[in-house]
N, C-alpha and C positions, 0 to 999 in steps of 0.2 A: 524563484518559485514558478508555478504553473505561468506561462508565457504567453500565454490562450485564454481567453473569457470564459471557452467552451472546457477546459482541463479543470481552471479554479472550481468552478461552478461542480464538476465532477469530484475534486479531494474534498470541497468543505462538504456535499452531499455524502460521503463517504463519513468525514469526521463526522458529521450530524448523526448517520446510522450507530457510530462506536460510542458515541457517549448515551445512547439511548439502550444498546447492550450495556454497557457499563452499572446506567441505573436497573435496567433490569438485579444484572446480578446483586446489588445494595440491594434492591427490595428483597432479592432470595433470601438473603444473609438476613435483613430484616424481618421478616417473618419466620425463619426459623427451618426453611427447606430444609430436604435433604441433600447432604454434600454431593450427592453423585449428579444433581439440578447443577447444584452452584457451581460445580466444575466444570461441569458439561459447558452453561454457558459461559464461562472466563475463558475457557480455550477457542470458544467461536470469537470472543473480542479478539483473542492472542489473535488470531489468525485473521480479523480483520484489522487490525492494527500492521500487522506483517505485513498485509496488501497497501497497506494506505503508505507504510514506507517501502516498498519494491515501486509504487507508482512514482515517489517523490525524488527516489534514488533514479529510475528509468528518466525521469523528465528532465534532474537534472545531464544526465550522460549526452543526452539527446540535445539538450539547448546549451553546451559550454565545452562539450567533446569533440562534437564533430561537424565542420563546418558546412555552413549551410551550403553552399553548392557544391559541395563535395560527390563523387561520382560512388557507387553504391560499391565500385569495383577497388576503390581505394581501401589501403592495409588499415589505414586507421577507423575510416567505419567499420570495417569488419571487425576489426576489434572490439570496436564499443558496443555493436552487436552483437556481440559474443559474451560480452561484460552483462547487458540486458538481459541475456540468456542465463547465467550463471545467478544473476540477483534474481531472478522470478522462480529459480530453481529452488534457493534456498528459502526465499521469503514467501511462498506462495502455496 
């Protein structure tokens, strides 16, 4: 997982924000909102949930892909920046 003081601190702030959408949406549902609320905000969770694994998937690429002093010009970081690229595409 996050390899960094400064990354942890970053995803569990992240998960703290998704469980606080999450009750939001319990409360909608609990009160009796209208669907087009409750949706509205499930798909802003989808979508930071999506973030929170596009970061976790990027960190790991980043910390077990590609070695650390590897040169920027080398086939295999490129690749795994291009992998980085393609996970923020879909998950983001």
């Amino acid at each position: 997982m996050a390899h960094v003081a400064h990354e942890k601190t970053k995803l569990l702030n992240r998960l703290r924000r998704i469980r606080g959408q999450v009750e939001a949406i319990e409360r909608a549902v609990e009160n009796d909102k209208e669907c087009a609320r409750v949706l509205q905000q499930a798909t802003a969770c989808r979508g930071a949930l999506e973030g929170f694994i596009a970061e976790v998937i990027e960190d790991h690429i980043r910390e077990h892909m590609i070695d650390e002093g590897a040169a920027k010009s080398d086939p295999r970081v490129q690749a795994a920046e291009e992998l980085v690229a393609i996970v923020h595409s879909y998950l983001r």
